[in-house]
C-alpha positions in Angstrom: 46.2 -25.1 159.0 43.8 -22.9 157.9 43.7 -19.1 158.0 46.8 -16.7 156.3 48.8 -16.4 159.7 50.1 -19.9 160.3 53.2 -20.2 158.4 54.5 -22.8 156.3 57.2 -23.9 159.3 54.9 -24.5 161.6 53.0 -27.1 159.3 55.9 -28.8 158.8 57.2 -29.0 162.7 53.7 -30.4 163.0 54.0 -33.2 160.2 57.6 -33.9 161.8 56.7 -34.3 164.7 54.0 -37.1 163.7 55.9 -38.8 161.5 55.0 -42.1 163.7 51.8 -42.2 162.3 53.3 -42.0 158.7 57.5 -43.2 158.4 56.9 -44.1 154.5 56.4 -40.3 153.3 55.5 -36.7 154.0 54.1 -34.4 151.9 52.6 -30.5 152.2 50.2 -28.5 150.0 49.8 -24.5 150.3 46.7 -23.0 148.6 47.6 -20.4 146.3 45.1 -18.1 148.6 47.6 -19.2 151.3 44.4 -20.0 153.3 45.5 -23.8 153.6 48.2 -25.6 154.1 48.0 -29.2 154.4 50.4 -32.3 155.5 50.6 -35.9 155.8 52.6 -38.3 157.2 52.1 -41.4 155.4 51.7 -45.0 156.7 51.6 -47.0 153.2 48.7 -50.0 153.5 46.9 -49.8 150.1 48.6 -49.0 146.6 52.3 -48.7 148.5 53.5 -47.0 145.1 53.9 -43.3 145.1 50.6 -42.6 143.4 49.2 -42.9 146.6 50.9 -40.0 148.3 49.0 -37.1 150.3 47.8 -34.9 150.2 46.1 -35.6 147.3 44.6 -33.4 144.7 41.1 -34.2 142.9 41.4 -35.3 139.0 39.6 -31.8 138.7 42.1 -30.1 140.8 39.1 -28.7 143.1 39.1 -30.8 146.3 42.6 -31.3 147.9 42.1 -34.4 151.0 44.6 -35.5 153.9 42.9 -39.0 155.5 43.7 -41.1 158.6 42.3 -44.6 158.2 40.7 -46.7 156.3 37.4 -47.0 153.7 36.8 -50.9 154.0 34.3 -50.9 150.9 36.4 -48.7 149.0 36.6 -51.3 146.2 32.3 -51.7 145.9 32.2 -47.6 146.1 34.6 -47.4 143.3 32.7 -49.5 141.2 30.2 -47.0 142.0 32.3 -44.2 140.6 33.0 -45.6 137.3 33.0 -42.1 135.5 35.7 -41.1 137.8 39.0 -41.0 135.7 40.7 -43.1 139.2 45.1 -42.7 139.0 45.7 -45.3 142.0 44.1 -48.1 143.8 44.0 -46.2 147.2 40.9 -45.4 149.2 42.2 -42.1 149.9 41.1 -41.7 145.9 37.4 -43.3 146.5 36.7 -41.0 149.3 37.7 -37.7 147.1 35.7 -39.0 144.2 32.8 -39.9 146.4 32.9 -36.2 147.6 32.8 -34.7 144.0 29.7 -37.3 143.9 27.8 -37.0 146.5 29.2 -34.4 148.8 28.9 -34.5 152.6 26.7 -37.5 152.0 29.1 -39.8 151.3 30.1 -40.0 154.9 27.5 -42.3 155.3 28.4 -44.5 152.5 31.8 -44.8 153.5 32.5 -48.7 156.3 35.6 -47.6 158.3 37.8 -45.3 160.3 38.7 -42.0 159.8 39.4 -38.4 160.3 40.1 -36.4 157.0 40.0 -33.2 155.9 39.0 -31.6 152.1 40.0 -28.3 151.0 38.0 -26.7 148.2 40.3 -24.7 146.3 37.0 -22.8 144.3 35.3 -22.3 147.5 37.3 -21.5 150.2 36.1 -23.9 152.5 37.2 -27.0 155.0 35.7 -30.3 155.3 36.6 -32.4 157.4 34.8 -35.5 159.2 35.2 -38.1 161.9 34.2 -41.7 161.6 31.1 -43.0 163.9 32.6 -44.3 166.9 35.8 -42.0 166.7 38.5 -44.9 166.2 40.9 -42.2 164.5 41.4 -38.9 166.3 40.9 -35.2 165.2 41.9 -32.0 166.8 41.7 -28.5 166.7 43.0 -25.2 168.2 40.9 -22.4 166.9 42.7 -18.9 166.7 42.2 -15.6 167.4 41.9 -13.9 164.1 39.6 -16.9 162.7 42.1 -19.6 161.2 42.1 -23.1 163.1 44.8 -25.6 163.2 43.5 -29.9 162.6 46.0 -32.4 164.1 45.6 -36.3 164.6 47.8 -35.6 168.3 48.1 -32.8 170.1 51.6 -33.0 170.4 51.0 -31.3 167.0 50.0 -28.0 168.9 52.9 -28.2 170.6 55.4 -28.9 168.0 53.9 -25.6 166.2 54.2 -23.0 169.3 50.5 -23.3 169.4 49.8 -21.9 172.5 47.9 -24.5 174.8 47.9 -25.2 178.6 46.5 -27.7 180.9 43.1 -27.6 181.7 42.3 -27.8 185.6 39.0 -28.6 185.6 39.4 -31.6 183.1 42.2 -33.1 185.4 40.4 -32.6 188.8 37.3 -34.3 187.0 39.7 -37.2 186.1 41.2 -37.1 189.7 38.1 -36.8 191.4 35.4 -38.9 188.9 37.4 -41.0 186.8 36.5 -39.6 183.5 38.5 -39.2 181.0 37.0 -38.5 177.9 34.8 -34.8 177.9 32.5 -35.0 174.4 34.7 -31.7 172.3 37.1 -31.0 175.3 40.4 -32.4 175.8 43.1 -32.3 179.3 44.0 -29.0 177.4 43.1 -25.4 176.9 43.4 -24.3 173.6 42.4 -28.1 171.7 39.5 -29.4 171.1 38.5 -33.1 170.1 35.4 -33.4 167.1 33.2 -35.9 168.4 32.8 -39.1 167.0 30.3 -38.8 163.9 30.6 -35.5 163.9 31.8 -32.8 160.8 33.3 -29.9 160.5 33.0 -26.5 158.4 35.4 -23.8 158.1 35.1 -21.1 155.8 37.4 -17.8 155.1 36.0 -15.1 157.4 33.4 -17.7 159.2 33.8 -19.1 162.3 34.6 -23.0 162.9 30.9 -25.1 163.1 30.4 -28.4 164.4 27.2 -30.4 163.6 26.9 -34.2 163.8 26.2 -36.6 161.2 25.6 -39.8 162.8 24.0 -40.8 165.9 23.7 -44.8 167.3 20.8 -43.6 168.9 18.7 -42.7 165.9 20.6 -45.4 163.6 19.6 -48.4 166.1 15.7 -46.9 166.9 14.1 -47.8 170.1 12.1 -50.3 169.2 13.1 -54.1 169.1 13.8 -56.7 167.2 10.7 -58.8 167.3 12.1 -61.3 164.8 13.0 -64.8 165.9 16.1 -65.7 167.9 18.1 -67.6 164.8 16.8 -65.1 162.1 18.7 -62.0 164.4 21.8 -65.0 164.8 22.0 -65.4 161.4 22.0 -61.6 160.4 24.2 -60.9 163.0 26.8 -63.8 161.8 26.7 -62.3 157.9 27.4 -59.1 159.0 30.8 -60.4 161.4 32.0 -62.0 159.2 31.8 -59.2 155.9 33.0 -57.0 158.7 36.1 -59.4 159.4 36.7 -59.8 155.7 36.8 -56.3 154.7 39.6 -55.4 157.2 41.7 -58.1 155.8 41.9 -55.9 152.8 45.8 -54.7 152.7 48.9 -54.9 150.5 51.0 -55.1 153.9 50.8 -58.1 156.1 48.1 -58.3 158.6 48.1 -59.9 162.0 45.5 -60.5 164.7 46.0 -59.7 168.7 44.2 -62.2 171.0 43.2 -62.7 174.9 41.6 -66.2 175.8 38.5 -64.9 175.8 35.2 -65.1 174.2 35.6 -62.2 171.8 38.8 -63.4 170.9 37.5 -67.0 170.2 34.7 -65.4 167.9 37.5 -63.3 165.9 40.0 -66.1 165.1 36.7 -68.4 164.7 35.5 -65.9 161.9 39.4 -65.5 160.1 39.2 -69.3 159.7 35.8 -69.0 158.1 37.1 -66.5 155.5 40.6 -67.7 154.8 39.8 -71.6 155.8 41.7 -73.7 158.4 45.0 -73.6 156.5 45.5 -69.0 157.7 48.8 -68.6 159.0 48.4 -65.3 159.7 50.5 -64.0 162.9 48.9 -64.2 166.3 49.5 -61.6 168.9 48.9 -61.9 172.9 50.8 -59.9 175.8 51.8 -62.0 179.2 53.4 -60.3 182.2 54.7 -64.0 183.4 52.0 -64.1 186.2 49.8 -67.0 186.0 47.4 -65.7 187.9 46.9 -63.1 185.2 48.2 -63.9 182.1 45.9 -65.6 179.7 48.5 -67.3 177.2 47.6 -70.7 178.2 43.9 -70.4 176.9 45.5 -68.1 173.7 47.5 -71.3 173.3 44.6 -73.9 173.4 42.9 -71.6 170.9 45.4 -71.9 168.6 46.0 -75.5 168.7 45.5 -77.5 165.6 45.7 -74.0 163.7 49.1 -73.0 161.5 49.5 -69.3 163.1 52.6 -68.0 164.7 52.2 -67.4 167.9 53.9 -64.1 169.2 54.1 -63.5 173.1 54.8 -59.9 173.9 56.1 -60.2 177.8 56.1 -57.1 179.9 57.9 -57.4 183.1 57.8 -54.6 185.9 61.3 -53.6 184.8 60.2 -52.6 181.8 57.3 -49.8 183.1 59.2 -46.9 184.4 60.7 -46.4 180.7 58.2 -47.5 178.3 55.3 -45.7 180.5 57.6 -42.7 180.0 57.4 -43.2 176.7 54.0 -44.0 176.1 53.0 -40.4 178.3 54.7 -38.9 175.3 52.4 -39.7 172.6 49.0 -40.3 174.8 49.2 -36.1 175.5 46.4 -37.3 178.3 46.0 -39.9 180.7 46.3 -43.5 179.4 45.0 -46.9 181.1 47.9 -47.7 183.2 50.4 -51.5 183.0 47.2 -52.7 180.5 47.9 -50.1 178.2 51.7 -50.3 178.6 51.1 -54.6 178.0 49.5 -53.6 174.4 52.2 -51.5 173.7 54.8 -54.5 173.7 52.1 -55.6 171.0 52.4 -52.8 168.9 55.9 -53.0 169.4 56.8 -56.6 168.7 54.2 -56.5 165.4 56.5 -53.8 163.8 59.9 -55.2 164.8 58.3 -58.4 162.4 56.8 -56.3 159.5 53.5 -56.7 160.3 51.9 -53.3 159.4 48.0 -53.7 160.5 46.6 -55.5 163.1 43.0 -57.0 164.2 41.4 -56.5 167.2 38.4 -57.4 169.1 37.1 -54.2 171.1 33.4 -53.7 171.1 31.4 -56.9 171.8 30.9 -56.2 175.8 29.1 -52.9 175.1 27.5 -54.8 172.3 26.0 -58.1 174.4 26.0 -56.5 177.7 29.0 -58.6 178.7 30.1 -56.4 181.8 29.1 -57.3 185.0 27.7 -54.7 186.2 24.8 -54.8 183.4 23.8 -57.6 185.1 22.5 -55.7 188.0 18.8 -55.6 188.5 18.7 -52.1 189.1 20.9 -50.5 185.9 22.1 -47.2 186.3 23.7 -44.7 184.4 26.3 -44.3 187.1 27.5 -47.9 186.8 31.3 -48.3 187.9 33.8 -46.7 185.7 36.1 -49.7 186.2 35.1 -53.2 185.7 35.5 -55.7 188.4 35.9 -53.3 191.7 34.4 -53.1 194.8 36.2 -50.6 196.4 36.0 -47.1 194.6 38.4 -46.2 192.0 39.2 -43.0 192.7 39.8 -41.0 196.3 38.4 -37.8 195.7 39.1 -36.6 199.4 43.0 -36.4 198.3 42.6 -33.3 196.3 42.3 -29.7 197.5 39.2 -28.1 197.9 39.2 -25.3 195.2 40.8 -27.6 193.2 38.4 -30.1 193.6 35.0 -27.8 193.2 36.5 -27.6 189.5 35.5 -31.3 188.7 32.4 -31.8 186.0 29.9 -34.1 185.8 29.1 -36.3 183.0 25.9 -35.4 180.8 25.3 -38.4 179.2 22.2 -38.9 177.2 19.2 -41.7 177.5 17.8 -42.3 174.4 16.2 -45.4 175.0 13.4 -45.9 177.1 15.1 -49.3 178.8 18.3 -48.6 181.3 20.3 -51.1 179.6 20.4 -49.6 176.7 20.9 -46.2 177.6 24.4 -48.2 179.7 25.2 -49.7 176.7 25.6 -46.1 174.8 27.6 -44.6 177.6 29.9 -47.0 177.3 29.9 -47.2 173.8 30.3 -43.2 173.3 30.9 -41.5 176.2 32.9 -43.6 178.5 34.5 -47.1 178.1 34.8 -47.2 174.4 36.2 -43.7 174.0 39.0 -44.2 176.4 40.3 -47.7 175.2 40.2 -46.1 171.7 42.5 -43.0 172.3 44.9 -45.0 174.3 45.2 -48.0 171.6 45.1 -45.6 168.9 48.3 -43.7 170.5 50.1 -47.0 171.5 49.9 -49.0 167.8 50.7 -45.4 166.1 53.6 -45.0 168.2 54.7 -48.1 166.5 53.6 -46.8 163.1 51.1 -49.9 163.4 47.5 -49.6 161.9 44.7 -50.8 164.3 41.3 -52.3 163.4 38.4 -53.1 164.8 36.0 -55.1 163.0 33.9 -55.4 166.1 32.9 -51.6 165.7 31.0 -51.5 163.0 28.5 -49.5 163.2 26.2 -51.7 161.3 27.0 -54.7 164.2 26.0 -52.2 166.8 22.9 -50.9 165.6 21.7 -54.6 165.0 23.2 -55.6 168.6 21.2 -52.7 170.0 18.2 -53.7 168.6 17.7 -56.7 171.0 15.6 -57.3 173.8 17.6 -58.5 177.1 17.3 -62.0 177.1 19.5 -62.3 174.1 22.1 -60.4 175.7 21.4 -61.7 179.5 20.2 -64.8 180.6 20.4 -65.7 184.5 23.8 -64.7 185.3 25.1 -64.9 181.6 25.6 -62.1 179.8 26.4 -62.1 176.0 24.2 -64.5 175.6 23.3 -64.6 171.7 27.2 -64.1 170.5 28.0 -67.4 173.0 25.3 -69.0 170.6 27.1 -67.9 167.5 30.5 -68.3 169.1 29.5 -72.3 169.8 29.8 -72.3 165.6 33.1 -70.8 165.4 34.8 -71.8 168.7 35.4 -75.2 171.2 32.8 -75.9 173.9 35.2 -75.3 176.4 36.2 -71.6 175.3 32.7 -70.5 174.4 31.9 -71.4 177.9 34.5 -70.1 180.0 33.2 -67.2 182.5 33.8 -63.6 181.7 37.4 -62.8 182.6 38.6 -59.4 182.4 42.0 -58.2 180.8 44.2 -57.5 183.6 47.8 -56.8 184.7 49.3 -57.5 187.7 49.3 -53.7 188.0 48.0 -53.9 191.9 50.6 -55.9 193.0 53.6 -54.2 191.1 53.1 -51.1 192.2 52.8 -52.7 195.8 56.3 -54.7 195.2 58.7 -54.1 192.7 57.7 -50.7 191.4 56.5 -49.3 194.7 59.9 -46.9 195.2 59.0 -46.1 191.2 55.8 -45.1 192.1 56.3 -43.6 195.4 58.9 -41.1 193.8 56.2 -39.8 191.1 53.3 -40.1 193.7 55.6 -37.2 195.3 56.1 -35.3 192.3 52.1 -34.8 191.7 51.8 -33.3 194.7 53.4 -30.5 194.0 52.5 -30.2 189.9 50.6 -26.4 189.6 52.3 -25.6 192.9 50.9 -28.0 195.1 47.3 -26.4 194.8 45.9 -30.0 193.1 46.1 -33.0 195.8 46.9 -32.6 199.3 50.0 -34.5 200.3 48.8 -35.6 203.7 46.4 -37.1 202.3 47.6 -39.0 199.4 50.2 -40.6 201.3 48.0 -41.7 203.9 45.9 -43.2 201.3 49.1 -44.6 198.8 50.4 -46.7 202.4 46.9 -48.1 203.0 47.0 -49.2 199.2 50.5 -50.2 200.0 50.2 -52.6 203.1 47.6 -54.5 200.7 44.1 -52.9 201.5 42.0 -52.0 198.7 41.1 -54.4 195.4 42.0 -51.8 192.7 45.0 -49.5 192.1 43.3 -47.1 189.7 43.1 -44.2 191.9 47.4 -45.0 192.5 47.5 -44.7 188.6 45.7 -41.7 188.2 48.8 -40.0 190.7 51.4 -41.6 188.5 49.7 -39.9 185.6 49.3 -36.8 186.7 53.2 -37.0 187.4 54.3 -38.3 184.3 52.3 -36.1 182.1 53.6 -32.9 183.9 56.6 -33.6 183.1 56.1 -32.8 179.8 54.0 -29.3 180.1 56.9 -27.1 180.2 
């Protein structure tokens, strides 16, 4: 908190209330100015002694830092910093030092996640920074008199009578377009969200100021990579695999999570390439005991002839009327339905066996064009917001007129001169890969469970974006260049298996066993902000259609549920 009206109780309701992102300390600093107060919840992953603790003070004593995430290089940039006098073996250290340094430059120095935040006791001033593709969240809630508040959750707000409300028009454009991520905005009034590779500048008697410090765009260029097919293979394959190997860093244990698909196959590939064919490390998967669905019997031919331990998380439909409530309470905004409540059994079963960090393979679809709907001759920039659907998502003829007139449009930017490419970034920042980060970030830190993504970095992206389309599509085959690299690290069979995408049997629960669940909160949105959002007729004429079996997506039944569940919680 930054400004001299926030009090010192209000920080500290906020760090309580987060202390799921952090159970192994917390920790506050107050400026002697009383223009910053600072807290941190810690989760302990590097140095797990109490050296490590934030916030944490500069060998100077001029730059005080709080940091969510992780520096993967932090070992080669402290070698770097050899003058620094270094106390612990953290990263949290490496990025303070680094700022001395090199200032605001460092940022692009730095291979990782993160949001963090430097206080310069000599100058008054706020730094604070989020990582390129905006794995780790950061919010803020500017106030009246000039001070702001940071938070990683906006249940932090909350927790410190921040006053925030709702925001209308970001819920009817869910309702009515499907978005759900608004570049600076949030679902409420009174928080903002910095933007992936963006930084932020506060200053005593100044105003907040946002500027952005990388762009994918500009990183990648628009020209291509004219070099030959295995010279852009081979590049490609260094770079996964240092990416791989620099998340393993960690002095807690470190699992993977798996599907059966090809991104999957290329990740556990690559962890046998860097630890050799003896790695035991634990395997993750979700199942929901539907064959038609569940893709533990290709997780378990993956993992045969390997020593990992094999952990399968099962949700059953029992289980989603609690654990969605649940998971409402730390998402703040709308989350990605049974899929996202599947992962959370992940998140939950790593914990309950001590395994702190996890690995994941988000990314290589918007890398390699693996979606189907790239593979449409005519790309456009209004390509389905859900993958695999015929019908339309969302039934924007359920809400109420006014209400309705208050849903945005997406303003997404073409950079590139081809229409793939200029897909590929949507979903990379403004759409797809936005929205799978929030919710997975909420979900594994509601478990107090790190989540990485070696698949996002940045470097991997800018290379991947680089190429011309026939190494991403060929025919009806997308991802066409990582199947090449994924026949060195993977069985025929897997490499070769047709795109399959994650899914629940969400449909056909909410059509059988948690119909009378959903039914009940399908009533109870229409009548959130007095029955002036979705008209009831309507909705119920659509939710019986969906019911009696019509329709080949449940999305739109989803976004209802939401709505109810996370009204629950505005009062």
């Amino acid at each position: 908190m930054f400004g001299n009206s926030w009090e010192v109780n209000q920080l500290q309701a906020m760090v309580a209330c987060q202390r799921h992102r952090g159970p192994d300390g917390q920790a506050t600093f107050v400026d002697a100015s009383n223009q910053a107060k600072l807290g941190h919840d810690r989760l302990s992953i590097l140095d797990l002694s109490s050296a490590g603790a934030q916030p944490m003070i500069s060998a100077d004593g001029r730059f005080v830092i709080v940091f969510n995430g992780e520096i993967y290089n932090y070992i080669e940039l402290r070698r770097e910093l050899a003058d620094y006098p270094f106390r612990t073996g953290t990263d949290t250290e490496v990025i303070i030092a680094a700022f001395g340094a090199w200032g605001e430059e460092c940022l692009d120095r730095f291979l990782g996640m993160f949001a963090l935040m430097i206080w310069d006791t000599r100058d008054q001033c706020l730094f604070a920074a989020r990582d390129r593709f905006g794995v780790k969240p950061l919010y803020y809630s500017r106030r009246h008199d000039g001070g702001v508040a940071v938070s990683s959750e906006i249940r932090g707000f909350r927790a410190a009578n921040v006053e925030i409300q709702p925001d209308p028009s970001a819920w009817a454009t869910y309702l009515a377009r499907g978005f759900q991520e608004f570049p600076g905005n949030t679902f409420w009034l009174g928080v903002e969200s910095l933007p992936p590779g963006h930084k932020l500048t506060w200053r005593r008697g100044a105003t907040v100021t946002i500027s952005r410090w990388y762009d994918l765009a500009s990183a990648a260029g628009v020209e291509f990579d004219e070099r030959s097919d295995s010279q852009v293979e081979e590049e490609y394959l260094e770079l996964l695999t240092d990416s791989v190997r620099l998340r393993f860093r960690s002095d807690v244990p470190v699992g993977i999570n798996l599907s059966g698909g090809i991104d999957s196959s290329v990740l556990l590939g690559l962890v046998h390439a860097i630890q050799g064919p003896d790695s035991d490390v634990s395997v993750f998967t979700f199942s929901t005991n539907d064959p038609s669905y569940d893709e533990l019997p290709w997780v378990r031919r993956m993992l045969e002839r390997t020593q990992h331990r094999l952990v399968n998380c099962v949700l059953t439909a029992e289980q989603v009327p609690q654990l969605a409530a649940s998971v409402q309470d730390y998402e703040d905004e709308p989350f990605g339905g049974v899929p996202t409540l599947a992962y959370a059994r992940i998140f939950e079963e790593a914990h309950a066996r001590g395994v702190t960090v996890l690995l994941d393979g988000q990314g290589m679809d918007e890398q390699w064009a693996g979606y189907d709907y790239y593979r449409h001759v005519n790309q456009s920039a209004n390509a389905p917001i859900v993958q695999g659907t015929v019908t339309s998502p969302v039934r924007p003829e359920c809400l109420k007129p006014a209400f309705a007139e208050l849903a945005m449009g997406l303003e997404v930017p073409r950079p590139f001169p081809d229409a793939l490419r200029n897909l590929q970034y949507r979903d990379a920042l403004f759409t797809k890969i936005p929205r799978a980060l929030r919710f997975n970030d909420r979900v594994s830190m509601r478990s107090s469970t790190e989540l990485r993504e070696p698949f996002l970095d940045h470097r991997l992206f800018e290379l991947a974006l680089r190429q011309p389309v026939r190494r991403k599509i060929q025919g009806d085959t997308g991802k066409w260049m990582l199947r090449r690299i994924a026949a060195r690290l993977a069985p025929k069979e897997l490499v070769e298996a047709p795109k399959r995408a994650l899914q629940t049997p969400q449909r056909e629960w909410l059509r059988g066993p948690l119909s009378g669940w959903a039914e009940g909160l399908i009533a109870d949105a229409t009548e959130v902000a007095g029955g002036d959002w979705l008209d009831r007729n309507t909705v119920f004429t659509a939710w019986e259609t969906f019911r009696g079996g019509s329709g080949d997506n449940s999305f739109f039944v989803w976004q209802w549920i939401n709505l109810a569940l996370a009204s629950k919680r505005w009062d």
